[in-house]
N, C-alpha and C positions, 0 to 999 in steps of 0.2 A: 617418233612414237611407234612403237610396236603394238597389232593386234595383238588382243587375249587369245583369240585362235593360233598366233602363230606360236611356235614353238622357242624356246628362249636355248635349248639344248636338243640337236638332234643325232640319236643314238642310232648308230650303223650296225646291225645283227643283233640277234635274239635266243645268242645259246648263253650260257651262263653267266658270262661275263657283263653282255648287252645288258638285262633283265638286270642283274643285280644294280651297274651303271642306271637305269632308270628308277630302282625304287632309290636308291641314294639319294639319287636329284629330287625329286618327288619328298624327301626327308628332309632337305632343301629347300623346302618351297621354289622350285623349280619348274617351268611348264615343261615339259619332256616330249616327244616324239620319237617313238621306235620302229624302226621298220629292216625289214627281212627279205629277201630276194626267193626264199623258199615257199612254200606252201603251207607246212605246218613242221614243228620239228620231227628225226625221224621216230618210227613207233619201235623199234629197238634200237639201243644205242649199250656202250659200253660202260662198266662202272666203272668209279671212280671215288679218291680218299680225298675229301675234306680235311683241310688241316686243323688245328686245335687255332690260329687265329681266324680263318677262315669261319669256324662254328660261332666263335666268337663277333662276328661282322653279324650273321644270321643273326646271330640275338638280339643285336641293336638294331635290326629291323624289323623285331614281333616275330620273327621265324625260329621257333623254341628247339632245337637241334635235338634232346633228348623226349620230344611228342613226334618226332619226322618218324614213319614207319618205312618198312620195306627199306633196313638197311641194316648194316652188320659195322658193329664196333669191332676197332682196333688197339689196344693197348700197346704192343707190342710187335716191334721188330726184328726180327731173327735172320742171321747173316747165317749163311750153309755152305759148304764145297758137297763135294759127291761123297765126303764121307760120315758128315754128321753137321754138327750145330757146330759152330765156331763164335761169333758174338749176336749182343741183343743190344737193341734200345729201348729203352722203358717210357714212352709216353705219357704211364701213368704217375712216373716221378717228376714230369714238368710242372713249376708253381703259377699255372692256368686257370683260369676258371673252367676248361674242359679240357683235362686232361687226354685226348684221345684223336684220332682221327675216326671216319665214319665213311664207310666204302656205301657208294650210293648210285643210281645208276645215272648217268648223265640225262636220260627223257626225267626221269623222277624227280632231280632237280628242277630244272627246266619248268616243270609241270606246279612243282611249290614258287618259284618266283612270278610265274604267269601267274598264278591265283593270288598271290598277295599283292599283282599291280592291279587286277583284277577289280581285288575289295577296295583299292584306292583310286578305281572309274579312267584306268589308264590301259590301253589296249594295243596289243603288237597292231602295226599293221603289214601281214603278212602278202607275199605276193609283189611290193613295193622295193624297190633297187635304187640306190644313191645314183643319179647319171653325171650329172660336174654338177661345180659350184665356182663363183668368184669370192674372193674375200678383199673387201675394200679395205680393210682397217679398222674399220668399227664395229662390222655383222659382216653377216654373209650370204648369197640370194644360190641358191640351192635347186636343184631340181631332179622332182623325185619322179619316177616310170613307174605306174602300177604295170605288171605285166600279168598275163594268162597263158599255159601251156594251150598251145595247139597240135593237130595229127596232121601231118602231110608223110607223100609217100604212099605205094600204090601197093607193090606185093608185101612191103614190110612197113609199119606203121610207124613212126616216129615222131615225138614231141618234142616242140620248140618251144623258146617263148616268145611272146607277142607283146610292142608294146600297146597297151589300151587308154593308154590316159595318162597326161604330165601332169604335174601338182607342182606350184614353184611356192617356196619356204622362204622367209629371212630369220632364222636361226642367227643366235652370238655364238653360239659353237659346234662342231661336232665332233663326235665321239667316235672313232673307229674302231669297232669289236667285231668285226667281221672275218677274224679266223683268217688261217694263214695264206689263204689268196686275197686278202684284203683289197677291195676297191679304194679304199680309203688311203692306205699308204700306198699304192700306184700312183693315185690321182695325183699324191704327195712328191712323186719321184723320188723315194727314200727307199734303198735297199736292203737287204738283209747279208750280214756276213754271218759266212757257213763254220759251224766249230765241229770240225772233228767227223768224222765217216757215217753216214746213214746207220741205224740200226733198223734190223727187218725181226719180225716178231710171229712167232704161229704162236696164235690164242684160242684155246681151247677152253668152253664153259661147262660145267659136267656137275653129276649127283655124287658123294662119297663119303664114306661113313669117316670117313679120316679127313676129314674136310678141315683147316689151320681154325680154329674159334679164338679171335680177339688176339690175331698174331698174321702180321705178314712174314714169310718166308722167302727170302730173296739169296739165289743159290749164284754163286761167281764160281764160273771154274772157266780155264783154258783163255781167259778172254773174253768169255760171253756171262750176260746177266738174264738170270732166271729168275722169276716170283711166282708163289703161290699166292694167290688171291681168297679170303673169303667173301662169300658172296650172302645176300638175304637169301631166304627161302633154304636154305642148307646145301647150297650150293658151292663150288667151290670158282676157281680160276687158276690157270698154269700157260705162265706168257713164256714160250723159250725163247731166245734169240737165236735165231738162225739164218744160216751163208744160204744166198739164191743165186743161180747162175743163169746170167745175164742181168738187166734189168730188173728190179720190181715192181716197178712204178708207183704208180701216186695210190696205194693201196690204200685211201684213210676213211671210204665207204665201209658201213657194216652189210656185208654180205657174204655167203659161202663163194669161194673163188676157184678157179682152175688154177693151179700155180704148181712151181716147180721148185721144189727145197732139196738140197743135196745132187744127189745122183740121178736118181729115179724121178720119174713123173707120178704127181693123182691130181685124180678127180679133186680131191677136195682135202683137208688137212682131216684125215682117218682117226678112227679110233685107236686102230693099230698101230698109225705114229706117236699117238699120245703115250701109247704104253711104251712105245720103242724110245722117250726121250725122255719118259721119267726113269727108266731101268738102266738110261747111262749115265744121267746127270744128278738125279736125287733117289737111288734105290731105296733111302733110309724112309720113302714117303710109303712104300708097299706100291699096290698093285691100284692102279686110276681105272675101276672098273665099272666105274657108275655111267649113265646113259651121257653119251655129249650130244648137251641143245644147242650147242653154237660155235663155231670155228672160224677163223678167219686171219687171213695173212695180211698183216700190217706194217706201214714202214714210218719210221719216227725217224726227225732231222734236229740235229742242234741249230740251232738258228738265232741271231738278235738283231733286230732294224739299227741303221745305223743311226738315226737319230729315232726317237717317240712322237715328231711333229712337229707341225710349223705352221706359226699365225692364231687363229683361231680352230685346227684340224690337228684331234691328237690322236693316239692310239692307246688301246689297253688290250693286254691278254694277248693272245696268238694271234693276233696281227701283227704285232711286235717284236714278238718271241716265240720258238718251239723248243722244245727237249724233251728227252725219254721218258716215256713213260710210269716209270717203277714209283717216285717219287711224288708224281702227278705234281710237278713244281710252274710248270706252266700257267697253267687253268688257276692254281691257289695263288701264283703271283701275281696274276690278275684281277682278281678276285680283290685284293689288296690296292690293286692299281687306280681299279677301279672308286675304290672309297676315300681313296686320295686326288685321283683327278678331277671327279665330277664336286669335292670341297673347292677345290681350286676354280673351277669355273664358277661354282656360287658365289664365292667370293669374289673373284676378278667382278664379275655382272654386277656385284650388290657397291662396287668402287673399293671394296676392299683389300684389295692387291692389283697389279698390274700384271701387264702381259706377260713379265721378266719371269715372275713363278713357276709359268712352265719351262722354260730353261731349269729349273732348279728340281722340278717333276724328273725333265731328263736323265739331270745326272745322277739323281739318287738313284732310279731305277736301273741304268746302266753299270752302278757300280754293285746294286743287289744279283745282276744277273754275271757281273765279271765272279762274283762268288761262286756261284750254282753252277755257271759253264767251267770253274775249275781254271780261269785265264788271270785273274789273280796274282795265282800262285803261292797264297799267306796262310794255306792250312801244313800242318805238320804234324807226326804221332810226333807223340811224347815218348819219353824213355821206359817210361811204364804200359807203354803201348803193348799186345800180345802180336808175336811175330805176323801173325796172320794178318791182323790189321797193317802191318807197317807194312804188309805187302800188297794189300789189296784195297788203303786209303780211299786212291783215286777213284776206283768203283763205286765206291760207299758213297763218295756225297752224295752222286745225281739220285741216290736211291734214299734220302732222308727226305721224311714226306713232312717239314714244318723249313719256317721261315724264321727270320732277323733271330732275336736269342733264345729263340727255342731251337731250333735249325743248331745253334751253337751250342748250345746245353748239350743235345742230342749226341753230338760227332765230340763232347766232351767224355759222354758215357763210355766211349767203346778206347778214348784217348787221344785224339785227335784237338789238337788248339789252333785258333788264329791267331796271328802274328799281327797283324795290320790292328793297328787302334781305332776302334768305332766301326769294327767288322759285325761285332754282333747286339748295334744298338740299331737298329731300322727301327720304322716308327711301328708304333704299337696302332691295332684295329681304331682306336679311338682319339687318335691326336697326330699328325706329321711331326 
């Protein structure tokens, strides 16, 4: 018999993925526990596009995607070289019930799923860190580390963490959403294979009266992928890809950085490289002369675990999986991952499936992501394709911001088709 206090699903992180995984469960009649190794999430963080299923999940959870303020509608996709527009995708020709994606900022998300677990008496608990767990076969006995930062250290002050207190759990599963140092698939000894070379990114957030309105702009030239971003508040965003010499490191904090792009060294990614990389790569955008609030050099991995889990410990979201940015196909595949796994663990719990389901979790998701990573190999233009696409396909998919037959619809617009039967039938927000 299991306590009512104990947890019947417990969820490992607290950034999108996590929160979303607990109100599902919670949708569920699930008892849930969420916990975070962090403090609180950060107070700026980067935005990000919502896909059109993805809004569609929000809605079957009371989260009304056209009342969410403080975000900027996207219809449209628009493919650029340095010398003009070349193709587009039209979002708003998908037969969706929300045709669009929606660039939002990732605290602001965050900030709507914490209030809607909120109003359902369900509460992060922050500062708490998964340490092991056994899994017998039937449950699993768990044990959770509240920690507190401490100051040690005499001329320069430095915070640690402390543990303050164990909590021991018998949770029937857990849920690993804890982002791509994940404790959860360590603990699992499941690794991740690498697809394809780092991409490093100078992000630049800025004012301008030319700011892209309900259109991402994603410029391919030489090799490298550049997007304009709109942003709320009339704001814009311009992500280049750019060569660092030497290392970059694990740049994936939001902060102004000392770093070194190109040749030259700065202080910090300048105003005056912004103009210097719009005036090589998109002159047709003018002159990026409005104030920049924020800058920061970032580096994105292709990456997918080689398995999603084992036993009763699974993964969702970027513990799983990384990829590039442009598309934000990670976070919305998980997003997805999510409203599929924690079904599966209701059901397994309530006798309604067996353990065998998540083997069949795996492979779906493994084969949604051999798509996206481009490992496949079953996309092709078509004959009516325009040369530019035939030349720059590959580019294009990681930069299609929808999933299963929108995803297809999408890389249909511009002429591109699958080859593989049942490439663009993944399960829809509301049924596997």
């Amino acid at each position: 018999m299991f306590s009512t206090h104990e947890p019947e699903v417990l969820v490992v992180g607290a950034g999108p993925v996590g929160l979303l995984s607990a109100l599902c469960l919670d949708e569920e009649s699930i008892r849930v526990q969420i916990i975070d190794k962090e403090r609180r999430p950060a107070s700026h963080s980067y935005a990000l596009a919502l896909h059109p299923r993805s809004l569609q999940v929000l809605a079957d959870l009371g989260i009304d995607p056209e009342s969410i303020d403080q975000t900027a509608r996207v219809d449209t996709v628009a493919f650029y070289d340095s010398a003009g527009r070349r193709s587009e995708m039209k979002l708003g020709d998908l037969p969706v019930r929300y045709p669009y994606a929606l660039v939002i900022r990732q605290s602001r998300l965050e900030q709507l799923l914490e209030h809607e677990l909120a109003r359902r008496k369900i509460h992060v608990d922050w500062c708490h860190r998964l340490s092991e767990w056994t899994d017998t076969g039937t449950e699993l006995s768990a044990t959770i580390e509240k920690v507190d930062a401490v100051s040690t250290g005499y001329a320069v002050q430095v915070s640690e963490s402390q543990v303050v207190s164990r909590i021991s759990r018998r949770p029937r599963f857990i849920l690993g959403a804890d982002g791509h140092h994940s404790i959860v698939r360590r603990r699992l000894g499941i690794d991740c294979e690498t697809h394809g070379d780092p991409q490093v990114f100078g992000v630049f957030e800025f004012d301008s009266e030319a700011e892209p309105r309900n259109e991402i702009r994603v410029v391919l030239e030489h090799g490298r992928t550049n997007v304009l971003w709109p942003l709320p508040d009339g704001r814009a965003r311009w992500s280049f890809q750019v060569e660092t010499q030497g290392s970059a490191g694990e740049f994936r904090h939001k902060s102004r950085l000392a770093v070194q792009v190109g040749p030259d060294y700065f202080p910090h990614l300048t105003p005056e490289l912004l103009q210097d990389l719009v005036g090589t790569r998109a002159p047709w955008f003018g002159a990026a002369d409005g104030t920049v609030y924020w800058s920061v050099l970032a580096r994105f991995e292709r990456r997918l675990a080689h398995r999603y889990g084992d036993g009763r410990a699974w993964l969702a979201g970027d513990s799983a999986h990384l990829t590039g940015p442009v598309g934000v196909q990670s976070m919305n595949v998980g997003l997805l991952e999510a409203r599929d796994l924690t079904r599966r663990m209701a059901n397994c719990h309530r006798g309604q499936e067996s353990l065998e389901t998540f083997d069949a979790y795996d492979r779906r998701q493994r084969e949604v992501w051999s798509r996206l990573l481009g490992t496949d190999r079953s996309a092709r233009p078509t004959e009516k394709a325009a040369q530019w696409v035939k030349e720059h396909w590959g580019e294009m998919v990681p930069c299609i911001p929808a999933t299963g037959s929108e995803f297809c619809q999408l890389a249909a617009q511009v002429g591109l088709q699958y080859e593989e039967e049942g490439a663009c039938d993944s399960p829809s927000p509301e049924a596997r």
